[in-house]
Residue, then its C-alpha position, 0 to 999 in steps of 0.5 A: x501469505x506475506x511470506x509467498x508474496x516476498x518469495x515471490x517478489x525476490x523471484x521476481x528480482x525485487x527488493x525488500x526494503x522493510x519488513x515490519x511486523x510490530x511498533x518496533x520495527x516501524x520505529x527501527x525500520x522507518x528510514x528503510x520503509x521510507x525508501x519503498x516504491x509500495x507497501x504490501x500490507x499483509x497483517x491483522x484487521x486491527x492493525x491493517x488501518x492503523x499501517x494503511x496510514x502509516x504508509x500514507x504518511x510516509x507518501x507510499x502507496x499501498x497493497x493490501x492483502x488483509x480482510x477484515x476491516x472494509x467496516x472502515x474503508x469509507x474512513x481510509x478512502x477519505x485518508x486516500x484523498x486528503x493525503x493525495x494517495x493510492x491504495x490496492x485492496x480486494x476487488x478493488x483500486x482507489x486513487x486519488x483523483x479528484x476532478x480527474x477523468x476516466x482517462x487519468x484514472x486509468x493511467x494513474x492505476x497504470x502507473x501503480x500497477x507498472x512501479x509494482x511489477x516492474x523489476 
């Protein structure tokens, strides 16, 4: 599936800045990664979390296509709120907004939605 979503995101006029796909690459890749508007999270379910927080660490908000590992989305939703951050995954949108209105919800998730499908 990463491999559609990238031919698909070229297509579209985007660009790749990293494509990690073990520890070496993040290490080799991290000053590329770093420079990411999102992060489109698309590996294993004993890795997914492990890179959900690698992305939150580097301030990037993400998209996750994996399945597998919702047994840990209680302890991600609480990474999402500490670090002040913004994940995507299946059925679902979660960003930080503590104290928020409805109304600020809606346009922080317009924000994501616009910096993700924009050229």
């Amino acid at each position: 599936m990463g491999k559609l979503i990238e031919k698909m995101a070229l297509v579209r006029g985007h660009q790749i800045v990293a494509k990690l796909d073990n520890e070496r690459d993040w290490r080799e890749q991290l000053d590329q990664f770093v420079k990411a508007d999102v992060a489109i999270e698309f590996s294993l379910p004993d890795k997914v979390v492990n890179n959900i927080h690698k992305c939150f660490d580097a301030n990037i908000p993400v998209v996750v296509g994996t399945t597998g590992w919702y047994h840990h989305l209680n302890e991600v939703i609480s990474w999402c709120d500490e670090q002040k951050q913004a994940i995507f995954y299946e059925f679902d949108v979660y960003a930080y907004q503590r104290n928020e209105s409805i109304g600020s919800k809606i346009r922080i998730q317009d924000e994501i939605i616009r910096k993700t499908s924009s050229a």
